[in-house]
C-alpha positions in Angstrom: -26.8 -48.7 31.4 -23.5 -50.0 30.1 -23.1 -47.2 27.7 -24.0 -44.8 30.4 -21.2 -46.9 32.8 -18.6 -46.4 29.9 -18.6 -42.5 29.5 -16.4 -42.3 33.1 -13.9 -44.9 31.5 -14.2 -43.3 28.2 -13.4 -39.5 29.7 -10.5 -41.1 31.6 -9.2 -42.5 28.7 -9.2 -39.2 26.8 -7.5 -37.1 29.6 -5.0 -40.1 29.4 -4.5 -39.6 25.8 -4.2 -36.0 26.6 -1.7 -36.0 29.3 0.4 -38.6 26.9 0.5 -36.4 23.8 1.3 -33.2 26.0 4.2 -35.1 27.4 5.2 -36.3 24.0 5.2 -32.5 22.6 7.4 -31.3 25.9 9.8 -34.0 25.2 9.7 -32.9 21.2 10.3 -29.5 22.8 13.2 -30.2 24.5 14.4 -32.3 21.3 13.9 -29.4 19.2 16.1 -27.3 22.2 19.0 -29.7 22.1 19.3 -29.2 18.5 18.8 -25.5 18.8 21.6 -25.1 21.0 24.5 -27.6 18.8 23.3 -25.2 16.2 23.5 -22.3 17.6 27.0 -23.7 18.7 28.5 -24.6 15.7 27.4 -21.5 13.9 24.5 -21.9 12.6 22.3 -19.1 13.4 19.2 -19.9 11.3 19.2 -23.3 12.0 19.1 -22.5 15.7 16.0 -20.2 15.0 14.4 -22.8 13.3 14.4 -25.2 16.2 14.1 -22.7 18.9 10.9 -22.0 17.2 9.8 -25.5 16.8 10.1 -25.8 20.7 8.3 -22.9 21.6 5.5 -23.9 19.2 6.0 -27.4 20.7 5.5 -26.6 24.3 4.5 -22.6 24.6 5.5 -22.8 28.4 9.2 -23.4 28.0 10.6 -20.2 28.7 14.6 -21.7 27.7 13.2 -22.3 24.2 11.6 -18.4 24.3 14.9 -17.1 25.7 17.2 -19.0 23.2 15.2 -18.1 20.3 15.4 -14.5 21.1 19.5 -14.6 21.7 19.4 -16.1 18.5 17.1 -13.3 16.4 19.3 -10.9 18.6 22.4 -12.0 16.7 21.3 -11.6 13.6 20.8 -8.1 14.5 23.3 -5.6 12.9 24.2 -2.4 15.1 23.1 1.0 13.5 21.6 -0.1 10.5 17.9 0.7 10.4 16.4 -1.2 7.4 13.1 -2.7 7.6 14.3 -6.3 7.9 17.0 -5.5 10.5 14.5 -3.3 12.6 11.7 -6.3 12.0 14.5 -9.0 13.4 14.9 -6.4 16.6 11.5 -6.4 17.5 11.0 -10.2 17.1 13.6 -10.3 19.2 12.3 -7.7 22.2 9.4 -9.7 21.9 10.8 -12.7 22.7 12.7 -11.1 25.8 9.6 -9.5 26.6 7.6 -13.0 26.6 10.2 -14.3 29.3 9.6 -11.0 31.7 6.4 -11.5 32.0 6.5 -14.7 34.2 10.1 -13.2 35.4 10.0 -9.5 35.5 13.2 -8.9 36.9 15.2 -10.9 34.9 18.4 -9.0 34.3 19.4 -10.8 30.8 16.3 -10.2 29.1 16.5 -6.4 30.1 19.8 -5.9 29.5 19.7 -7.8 26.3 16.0 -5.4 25.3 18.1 -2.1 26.1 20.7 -3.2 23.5 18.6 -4.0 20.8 17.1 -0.3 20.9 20.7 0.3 20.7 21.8 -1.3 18.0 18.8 0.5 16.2 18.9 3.9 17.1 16.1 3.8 19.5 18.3 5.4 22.3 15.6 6.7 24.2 14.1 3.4 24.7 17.3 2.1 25.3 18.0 4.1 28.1 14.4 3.6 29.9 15.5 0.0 29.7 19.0 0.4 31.1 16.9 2.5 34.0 14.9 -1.0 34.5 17.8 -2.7 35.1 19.6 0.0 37.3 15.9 -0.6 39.4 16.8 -3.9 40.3 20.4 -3.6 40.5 21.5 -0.1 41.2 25.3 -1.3 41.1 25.1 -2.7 38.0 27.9 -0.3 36.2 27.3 -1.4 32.6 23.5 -0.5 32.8 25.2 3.1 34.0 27.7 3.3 31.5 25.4 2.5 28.7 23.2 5.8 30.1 26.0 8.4 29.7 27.0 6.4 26.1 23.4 7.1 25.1 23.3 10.4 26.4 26.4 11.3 25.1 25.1 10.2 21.5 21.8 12.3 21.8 23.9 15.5 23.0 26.5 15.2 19.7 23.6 14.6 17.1 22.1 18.1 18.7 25.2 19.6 18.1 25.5 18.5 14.8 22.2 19.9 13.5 22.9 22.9 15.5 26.3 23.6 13.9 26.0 25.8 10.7 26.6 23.9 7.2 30.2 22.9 6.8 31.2 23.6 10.0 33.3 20.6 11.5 33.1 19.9 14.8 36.1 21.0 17.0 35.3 19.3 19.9 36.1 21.6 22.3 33.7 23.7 22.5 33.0 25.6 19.1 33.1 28.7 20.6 33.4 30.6 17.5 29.9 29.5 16.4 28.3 28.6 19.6 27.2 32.4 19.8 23.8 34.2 21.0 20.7 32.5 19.7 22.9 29.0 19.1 23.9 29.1 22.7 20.7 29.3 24.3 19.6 26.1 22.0 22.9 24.2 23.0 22.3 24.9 26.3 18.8 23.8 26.7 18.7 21.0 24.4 22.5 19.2 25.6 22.8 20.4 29.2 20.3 17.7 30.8 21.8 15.2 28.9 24.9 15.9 30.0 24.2 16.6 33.6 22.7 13.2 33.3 25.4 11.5 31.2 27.9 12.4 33.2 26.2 11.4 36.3 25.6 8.0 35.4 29.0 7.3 33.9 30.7 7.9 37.6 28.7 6.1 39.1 29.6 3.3 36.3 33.3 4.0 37.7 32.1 4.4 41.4 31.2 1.0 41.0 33.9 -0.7 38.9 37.0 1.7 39.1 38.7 -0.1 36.4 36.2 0.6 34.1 38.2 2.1 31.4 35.6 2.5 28.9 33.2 4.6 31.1 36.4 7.0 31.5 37.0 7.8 27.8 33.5 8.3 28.0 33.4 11.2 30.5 36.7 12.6 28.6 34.0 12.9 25.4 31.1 14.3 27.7 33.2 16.8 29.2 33.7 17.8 25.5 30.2 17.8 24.7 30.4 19.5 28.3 32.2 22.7 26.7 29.5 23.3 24.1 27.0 24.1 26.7 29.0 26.4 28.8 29.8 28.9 25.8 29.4 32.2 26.6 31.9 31.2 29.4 35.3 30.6 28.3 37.1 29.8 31.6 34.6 27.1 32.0 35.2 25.8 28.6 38.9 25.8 28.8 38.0 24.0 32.5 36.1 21.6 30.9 38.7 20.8 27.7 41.4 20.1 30.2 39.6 18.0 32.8 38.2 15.9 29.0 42.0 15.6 28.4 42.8 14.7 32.4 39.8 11.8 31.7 41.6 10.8 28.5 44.8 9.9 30.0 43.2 8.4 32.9 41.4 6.0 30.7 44.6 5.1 28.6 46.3 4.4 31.7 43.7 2.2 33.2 43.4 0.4 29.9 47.1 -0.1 30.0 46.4 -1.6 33.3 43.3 -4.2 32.7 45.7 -5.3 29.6 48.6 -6.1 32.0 46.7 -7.9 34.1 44.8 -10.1 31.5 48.2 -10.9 30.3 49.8 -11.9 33.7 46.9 -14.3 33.3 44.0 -15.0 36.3 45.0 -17.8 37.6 42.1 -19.6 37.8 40.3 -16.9 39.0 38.0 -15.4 36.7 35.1 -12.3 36.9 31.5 -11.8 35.6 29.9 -9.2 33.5 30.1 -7.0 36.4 33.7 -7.0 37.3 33.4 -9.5 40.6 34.9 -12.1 41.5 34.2 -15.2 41.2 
């Protein structure tokens, strides 16, 4: 009977001993955080990763540890360089971004920060899916917009590139004198979506911040990419040249602008990522 009466007591004392060591391991977790973060802050990357991981292995449900530790991987990411180590530190990073959406889907870091690591290693396609994630949530969001037409505007030149005969440079304006019969067609069906869509996406980057200087050199170098699919038509070309130069100088002039202002200084007011007050 009293080793039947001490099982209760004994089963108590286990899920004490349980609750006791999980709280010790959330508390090393957030130890391991803390030290993750002065790392991270004084510029050491790897030490950062090291004890971002520790936490997560510490306490799988703390979703700051998971987010850090992916920042971190991201960093050591280098943009357009598609070894096998680079491309392996990518995906342990999307990973890690991926782990946080799926207990908060519509987290607009972890998107964001997914679409530009496809980016940063070529996998523009993917890239722009992403970017289109974020544009779900928030359809104002201008850098999720911008980035489209960039990516867009990427795809469209690398198709003119292999499409251009050997040796021939591009001359940005619409190579008319080889964009001719057979090449046309190609141009034409391979770059005009993406341009259609490129372009579309980069005004409405500027619909929604009309400062945005960057989105307008952008459109001057679409409208370029612009004149290659409308050979055959040289009026249109010519058209499109000069509205890529009007783009060109509206850029420059808006640039001018943002400069002046950040050197007048905000006065204590300052903006977010997307241009707003705040």
């Amino acid at each position: 009977m009293n080793r039947i009466a001490r099982l209760p007591v004994l089963a108590a004392l286990s899920a004490a001993l349980l609750v006791s060591l999980t709280g010790c391991s959330q508390l090393k977790a957030r130890m391991e955080l803390n030290k993750g973060v002065a790392s991270f802050k004084a510029g050491k990357p790897e030490q950062a990763i090291t004890h971002f991981q520790n936490a997560t292995n510490l306490d799988p449900n703390l979703r700051t540890a998971k987010q850090y530790l992916a920042t971190a991987l991201s960093q050591n990411v280098i943009a357009g360089l598609t070894t096998a180590d680079n491309i392996k530190t990518a995906n342990q990073a999307i990973s890690g971004f991926q782990e946080v959406l799926k207990e908060r889907p519509e987290d607009l870091t972890s998107l964001k920060s997914v679409a530009s690591l496809y980016f940063n290693i070529n996998e523009y396609q993917k890239a722009k899916e992403w970017q289109k994630k974020v544009l779900a949530i928030d359809p104002k969001d201008p850098e999720a917009a911008y980035s489209i037409g960039v990516v867009n505007w990427r795809l469209a030149r690398i198709n003119i590139q292999k499409l251009l005969p050997a040796g021939t440079p591009d001359d940005s304006s619409g190579n008319a004198k080889v964009l001719v019969k057979g090449l046309c067609t190609e141009v034409q069906q391979q770059n005009g979506p993406l341009v259609e869509e490129g372009m579309h996406y980069l005004n409405q980057a500027i619909e929604n911040r009309p400062s945005y200087d960057e989105a307008m050199a952008y459109l001057n170098l679409m409208y370029r990419r612009k004149a290659d699919v409308d050979c055959g038509n040289d009026a249109a070309r010519k058209d499109d040249v000069a509205k890529s130069n009007e783009w060109l100088e509206k850029a420059m002039g808006t640039r001018k602008a943002n400069e002046a202002k950040k050197d007048k200084g905000p006065g204590g007011i300052v903006m977010d990522s997307n241009g707003n007050l705040k």
